[in-house]
N, C-alpha and C positions, 0 to 999 in steps of 0.2 A: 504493500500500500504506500501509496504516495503521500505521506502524514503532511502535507500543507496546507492549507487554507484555501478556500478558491480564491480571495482575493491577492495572497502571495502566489499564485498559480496564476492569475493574471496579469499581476506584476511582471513573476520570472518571463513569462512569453509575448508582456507588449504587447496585449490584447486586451481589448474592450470589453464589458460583461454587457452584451444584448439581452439576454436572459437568464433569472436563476434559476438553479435545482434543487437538490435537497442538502441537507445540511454534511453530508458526507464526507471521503477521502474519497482520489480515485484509484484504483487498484494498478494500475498501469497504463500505459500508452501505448496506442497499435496506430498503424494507419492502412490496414487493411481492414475493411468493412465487414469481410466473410470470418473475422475471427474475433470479431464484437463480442465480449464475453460480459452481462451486469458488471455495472461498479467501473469501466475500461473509460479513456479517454481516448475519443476518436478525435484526431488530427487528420483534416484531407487537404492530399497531396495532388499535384498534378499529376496524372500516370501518363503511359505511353497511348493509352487507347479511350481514358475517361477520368476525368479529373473525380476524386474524391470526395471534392463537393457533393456530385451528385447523388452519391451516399450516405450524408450524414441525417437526412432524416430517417434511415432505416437501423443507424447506428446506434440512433437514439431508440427509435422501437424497440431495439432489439436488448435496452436498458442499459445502455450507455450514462456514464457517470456524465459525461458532458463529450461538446465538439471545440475542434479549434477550424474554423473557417474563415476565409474572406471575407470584407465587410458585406459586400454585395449576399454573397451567400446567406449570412446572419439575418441579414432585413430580409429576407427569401424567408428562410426557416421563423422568424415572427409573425410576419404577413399571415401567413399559411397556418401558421397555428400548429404548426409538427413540436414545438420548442415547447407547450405550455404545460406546464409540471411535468414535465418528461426528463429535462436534465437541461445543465448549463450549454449555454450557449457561450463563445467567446470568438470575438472574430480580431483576426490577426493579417496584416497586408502580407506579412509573408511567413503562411503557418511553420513551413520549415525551420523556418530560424526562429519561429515560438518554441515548435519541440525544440529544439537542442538547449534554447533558454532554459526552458524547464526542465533539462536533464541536469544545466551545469548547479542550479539552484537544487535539485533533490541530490547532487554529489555533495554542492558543502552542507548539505543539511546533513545528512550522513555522516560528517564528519570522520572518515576513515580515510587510511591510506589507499593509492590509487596506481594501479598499475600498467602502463601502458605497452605493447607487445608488439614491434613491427618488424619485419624480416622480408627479404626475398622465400626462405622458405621455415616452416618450420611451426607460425604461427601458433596456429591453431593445437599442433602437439603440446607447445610448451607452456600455453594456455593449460590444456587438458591437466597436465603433471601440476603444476602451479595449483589448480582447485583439488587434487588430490591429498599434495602433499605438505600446503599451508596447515596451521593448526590451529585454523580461526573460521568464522561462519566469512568463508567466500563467497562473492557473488562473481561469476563471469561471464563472460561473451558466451551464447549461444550459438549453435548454427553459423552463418554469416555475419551476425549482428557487428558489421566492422569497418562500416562506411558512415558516411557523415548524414544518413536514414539509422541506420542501424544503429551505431554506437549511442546515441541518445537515447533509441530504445531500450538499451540492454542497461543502459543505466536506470532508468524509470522504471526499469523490472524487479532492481534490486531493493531486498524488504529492507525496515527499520534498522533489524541487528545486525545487518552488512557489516563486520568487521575489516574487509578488505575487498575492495575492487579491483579483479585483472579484467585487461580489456583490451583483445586483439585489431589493431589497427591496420587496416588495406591504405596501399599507397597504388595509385597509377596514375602520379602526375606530380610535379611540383606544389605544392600550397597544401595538398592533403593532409598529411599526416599535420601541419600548422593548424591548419582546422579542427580537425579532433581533440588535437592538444588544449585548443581553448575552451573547447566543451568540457572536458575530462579534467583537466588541471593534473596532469598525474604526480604522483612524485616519487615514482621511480621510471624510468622509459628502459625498456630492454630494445638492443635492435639482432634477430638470430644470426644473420650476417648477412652478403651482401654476395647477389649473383644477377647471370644474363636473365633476371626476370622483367618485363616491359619495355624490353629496348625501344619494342616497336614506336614506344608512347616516349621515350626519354631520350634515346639513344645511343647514349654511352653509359658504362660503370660510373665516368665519375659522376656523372647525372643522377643515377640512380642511389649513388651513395650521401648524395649531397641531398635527395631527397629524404632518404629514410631519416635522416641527420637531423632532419625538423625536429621527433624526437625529443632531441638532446636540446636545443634550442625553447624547446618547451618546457621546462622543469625549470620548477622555480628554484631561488637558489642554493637553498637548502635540501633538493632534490637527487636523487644518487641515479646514473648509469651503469646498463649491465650490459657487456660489447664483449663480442670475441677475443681473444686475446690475442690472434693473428690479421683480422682487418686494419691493415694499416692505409686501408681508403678512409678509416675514422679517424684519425689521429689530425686534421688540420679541423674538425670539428667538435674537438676536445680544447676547454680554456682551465687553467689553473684554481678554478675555484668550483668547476665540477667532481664531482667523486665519483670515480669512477672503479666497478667491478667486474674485475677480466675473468671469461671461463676458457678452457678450453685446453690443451696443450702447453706452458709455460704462462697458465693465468693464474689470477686469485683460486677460484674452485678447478681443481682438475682429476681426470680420472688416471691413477696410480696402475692401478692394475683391474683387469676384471676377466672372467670368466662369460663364457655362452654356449649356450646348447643349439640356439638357434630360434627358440623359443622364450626362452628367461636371462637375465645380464643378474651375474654378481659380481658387487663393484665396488673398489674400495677409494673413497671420493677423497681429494684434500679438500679443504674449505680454510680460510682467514682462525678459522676457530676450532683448528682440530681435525682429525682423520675420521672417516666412519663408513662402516660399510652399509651398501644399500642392494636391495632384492628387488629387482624391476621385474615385472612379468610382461617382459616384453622381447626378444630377441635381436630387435633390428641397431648393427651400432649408428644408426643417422639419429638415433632416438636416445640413445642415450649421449650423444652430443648435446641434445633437446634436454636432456633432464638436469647435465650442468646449467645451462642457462636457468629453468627453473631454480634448481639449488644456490644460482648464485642474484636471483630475485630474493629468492626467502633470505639469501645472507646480506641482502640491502635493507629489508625487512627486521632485519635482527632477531632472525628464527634461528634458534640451536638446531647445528645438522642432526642431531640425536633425536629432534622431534621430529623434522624431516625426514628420515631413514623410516621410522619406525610406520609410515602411514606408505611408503614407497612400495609395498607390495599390492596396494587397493587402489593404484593409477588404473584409471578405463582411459579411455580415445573415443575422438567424437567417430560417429559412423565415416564409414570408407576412407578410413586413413589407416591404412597398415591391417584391418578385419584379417583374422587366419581363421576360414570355415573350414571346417571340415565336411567331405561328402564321403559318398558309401564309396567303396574300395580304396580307398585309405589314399581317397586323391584330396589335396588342400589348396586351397584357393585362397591367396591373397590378395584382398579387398582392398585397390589403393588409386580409388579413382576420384578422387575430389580434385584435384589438382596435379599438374606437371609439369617440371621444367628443365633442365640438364642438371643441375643439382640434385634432386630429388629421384630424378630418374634414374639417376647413377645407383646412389644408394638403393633403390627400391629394387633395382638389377642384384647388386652386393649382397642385400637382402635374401633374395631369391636362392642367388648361387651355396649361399651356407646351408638353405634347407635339405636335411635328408630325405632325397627321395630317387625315384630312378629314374625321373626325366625331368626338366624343367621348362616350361613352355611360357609364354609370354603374350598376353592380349597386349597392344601400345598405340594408344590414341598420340593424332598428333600433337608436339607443342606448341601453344598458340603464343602468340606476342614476345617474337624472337628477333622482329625487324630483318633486315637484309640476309642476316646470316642463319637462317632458321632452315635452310636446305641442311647445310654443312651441322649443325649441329644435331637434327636427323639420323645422318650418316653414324656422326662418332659413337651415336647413342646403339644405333645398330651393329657397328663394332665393335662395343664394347658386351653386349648380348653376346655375339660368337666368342669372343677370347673368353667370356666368361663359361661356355659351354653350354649356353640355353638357346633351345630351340626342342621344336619348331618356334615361327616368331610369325604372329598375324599384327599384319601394319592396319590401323583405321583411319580413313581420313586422308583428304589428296597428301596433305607432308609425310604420311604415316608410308608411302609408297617410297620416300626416302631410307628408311631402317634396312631397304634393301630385303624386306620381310621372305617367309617361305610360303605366306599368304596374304590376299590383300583385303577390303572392305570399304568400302566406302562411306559406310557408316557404321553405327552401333548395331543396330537394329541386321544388317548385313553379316556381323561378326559372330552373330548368337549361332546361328550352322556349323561354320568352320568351327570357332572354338568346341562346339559340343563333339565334332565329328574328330577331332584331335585326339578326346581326352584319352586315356588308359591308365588301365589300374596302379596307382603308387606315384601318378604326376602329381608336380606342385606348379600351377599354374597363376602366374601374376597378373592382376586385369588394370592396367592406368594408364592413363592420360589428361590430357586438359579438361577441363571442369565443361567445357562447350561440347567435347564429343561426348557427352553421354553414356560414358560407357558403366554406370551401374545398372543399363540393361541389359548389360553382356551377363554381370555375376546374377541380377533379380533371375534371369531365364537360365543360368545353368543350375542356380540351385532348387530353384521349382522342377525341374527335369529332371535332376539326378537324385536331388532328395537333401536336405543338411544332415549329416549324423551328429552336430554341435559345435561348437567352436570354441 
């Protein structure tokens, strides 16, 4: 619940009160109409195909704590009589920058610390570990919630006893991640590091670095950095009065030694504050890269790694990031199709190659927003599949015909044949690509067809 006032709630978003409602809180903020839940505060937005206005009096039926609309819209919904003891009405020129008002006003009401998360890759993992293995009521990003729509939502979501906000930040442009930063006010910024992700939009690495780098530009001063200890595209956006927390190989938190099965990491972590061993149930090492960055959040935080370790075997992952089903004949399927990029891909190859099995096969949507060179890095991704010894290799997607594949598709919905017609007993088969080729109807239709035995 959104413990403020309607009138501080019309304050925070610069909006006018056309109409009252009841004396209530609102329970959260959507700007989707069809997930109108009592008690929600509907904000409409322009969409692509129908402005959100034209929703808000069914948002309100549908027992909407209140709307945030255009002025025009507001004297619409009075006129008409949709507004009359049904719920507040607020009308704002530009609802947009109402929500995010009202989000940066329910963060300082919250009064907790604030953690911001941006990377070329990694996100959302190190997101996941972070609400796992803090040792306080965290609230975080959901889903996508990690755009300048999103992130105000995922704040507005968070209850009263929030003790800590992580909060995954998208960047595909300059000013982005500045703009979150003003909404959020974080006061730790992590960036996971830095790769050819959005060339297409930036163009070069230093572009890209200089962008995530907002970030860092955003914390206030008393604010701590958590950065690779090898990106030395960060270091001319580092000033001496930043504190900053290196993970990684020759950083503040680093991994000492660890073990894998391929399945499970045990790992014996250094930290600013002592040695300690942690139990991931997880196998992939691009993730327990992810889990330093984590560990060295919580050590900005001033979490003892002792309390961290001990919650570090109850880390989940949000759906289709690294998923290992299992299906009948003792075939597994690695569920790793939310996103893709040569970073990611590598590892998710790496990944693949450790699992015990007797064949390793590979679904690989193309990567999208690789700019000029996104043939050639196709290629190396494909070559790095053969050296690794997995095949067969089905390419999705006109770039996907660059991997050089031993089958091709032109879409998702095309792959679901080949791949099924592939399988055989004891394969581990990897299903990823870009977030646009769709490819979790390659894994939704092999495992409706083959059967899950659990995962």
């Amino acid at each position: 619940m959104i413990e403020l006032s309607p009138e501080r709630i019309a304050g925070a978003a610069d909006a006018a009160v056309v109409a009252r409602g009841g004396a209530g809180r609102p329970e959260r903020a959507v700007v989707d109409s069809r997930v109108v839940r009592p008690g929600d505060l509907f904000v409409a937005l322009p969409g692509e195909r129908a402005h959100g206005g034209e929703f808000a009096a069914d948002a309100l039926a549908a027992g909407a704590w209140g709307v945030v609309v255009d002025p025009a819209r507001g004297r619409h919904l009075t006129r008409e009589g949709h507004a009359a003891g049904e719920g507040w009405v607020l009308a704002a020129t530009e609802p947009l920058v109402a929500l995010q008002g009202l989000a940066t006003a329910w963060r300082n009401e919250l009064a907790c610390p604030a953690v911001g998360i941006t990377g070329s890759v990694g996100k959302t993992s190190v997101k996941d570990i972070c609400h796992s293995i803090l040792p306080m009521r965290v609230h975080a990003s959901r889903e996508n919630f990690n755009t300048e729509i999103g992130l105000p939502l995922a704040i507005t979501e968070a209850p009263p006893e929030t003790e800590a906000l992580v909060l995954e930040m998208a960047m595909r442009g300059r000013g982005q991640i500045a703009e979150l930063c003003r909404i959020a006010q974080p006061d730790v910024g992590a960036i996971t590091n830095i790769g050819p992700v959005h060339l297409e939009l930036l163009g070069t690495m230093e572009a890209i670095a200089e962008a995530k780098a907002e970030i860092l530009a955003g914390l206030h001063q008393s604010g701590r950095a958590v950065i690779p200890a090898d990106e030395e595209a960060l270091e001319p956006h580092l000033h001496e009065s930043l504190v900053a927390i290196t993970f990684g190989p020759g950083g503040d938190v680093f991994c000492r030694s660890y073990e894998s099965d391929g399945r499970s990491i045990e790992a014996l972590i250094g930290t600013p504050d002592g040695e300690e061993t942690f139990r991931f149930p997880f196998g992939e090492l691009h993730n327990l890269q992810n889990a330093l960055a984590a560990i060295a959040i919580g050590t900005a935080l001033e979490v003892p790694p002792t309390e961290m370790s001990q919650r570090a075997p109850g880390i989940t992952f949000s759906r289709l990031r690294g998923e290992l089903i299992e299906l009948p004949d003792e075939i597994v399927l690695v569920n790793d199709c939310y996103n893709a990029n040569p970073i990611s891909m590598r590892a998710a190859l790496e990944h693949l190659a450790s699992l015990g099995a007797s064949r390793r096969l590979a679904v690989l949507g193309e990567m999208l927003e690789l700019g000029e060179d996104a043939e050639q890095y196709h290629r190396e991704i494909g070559a790095q599949a053969r050296q690794l010894g997995i095949g067969p290799v089905i390419g999705v997607g006109e770039l996907g015909r660059e991997y050089l594949p031993d089958a091709w598709a032109p879409d998702a919905e095309a792959a679901v044949p080949l791949a099924e017609a592939m399988l055989e007993p004891g394969d581990a088969v990897l299903i990823k690509g870009s977030r646009g080729v769709g490819l979790e109807l390659v894994t939704d239709e092999l495992v409706a067809r083959r059967g899950a035995g659990g995962a």
